[in-house]
N, C-alpha and C positions, 0 to 999 in steps of 0.2 A: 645362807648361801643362795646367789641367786643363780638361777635354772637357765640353763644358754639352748639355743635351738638345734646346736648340735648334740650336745646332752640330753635333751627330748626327743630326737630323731631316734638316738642310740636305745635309749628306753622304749621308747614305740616299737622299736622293730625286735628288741628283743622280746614284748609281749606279747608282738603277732609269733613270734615261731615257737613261743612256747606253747601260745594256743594252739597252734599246728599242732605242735608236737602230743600235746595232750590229745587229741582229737585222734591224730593217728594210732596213739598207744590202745585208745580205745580203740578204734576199730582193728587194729592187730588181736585185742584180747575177744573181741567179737566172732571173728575170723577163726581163730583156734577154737571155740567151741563146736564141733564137728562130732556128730555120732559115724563112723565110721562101718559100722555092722559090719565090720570082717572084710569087707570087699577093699581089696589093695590097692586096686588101680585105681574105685572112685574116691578112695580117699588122699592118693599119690596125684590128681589131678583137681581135689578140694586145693592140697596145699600148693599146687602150680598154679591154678586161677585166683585164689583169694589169702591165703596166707604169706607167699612171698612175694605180693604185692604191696600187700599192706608191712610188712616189713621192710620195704627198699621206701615206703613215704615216711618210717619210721627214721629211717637212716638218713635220710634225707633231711628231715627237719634237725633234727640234732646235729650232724654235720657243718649246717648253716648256722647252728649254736657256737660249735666249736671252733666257728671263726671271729666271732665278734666278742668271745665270753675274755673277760683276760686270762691266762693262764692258772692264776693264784686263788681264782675263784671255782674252775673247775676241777674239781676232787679228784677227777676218773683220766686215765688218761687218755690220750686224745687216739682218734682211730689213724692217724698219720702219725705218731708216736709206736703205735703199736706194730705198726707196719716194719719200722727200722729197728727195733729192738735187736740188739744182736748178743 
């Protein structure tokens, strides 16, 4: 089968947001390792400055997944599936 430039585009750019997406996951799991030592606030402002950041670039990359992926390949449902469930 030979490989068209459109089909190589599609692959390309699904590989760059996977790497994203990987990268970010890491850094969300980086981000939740936090010693907390009892103090509320500085741990309620841990998770404001570095945890649901890295969570919204988590979100992010996979959302830009869940537009190009076809449907029949993504397992999970989709976060605008989820939305309308009624």
């Amino acid at each position: 089968m030979k490989s068209t430039p459109a089909a190589e585009k599609g692959l390309k750019e699904v590989a760059e947001l996977t790497g994203v997406l990987a990268e970010a996951i890491e850094e969300l799991d980086e981000a939740r390792e936090h010693e907390g030592d009892g103090d509320h606030t500085k741990h309620a402002k841990h998770m404001r400055d570095k945890v649901v950041p890295a969570m919204l670039k988590v979100r992010e990359a996979a959302d830009a997944l869940e537009l190009i992926v076809d449907d029949q390949l993504w397992p999970l449902p989709k976060y605008r599936e989820m939305l309308f469930v009624y």
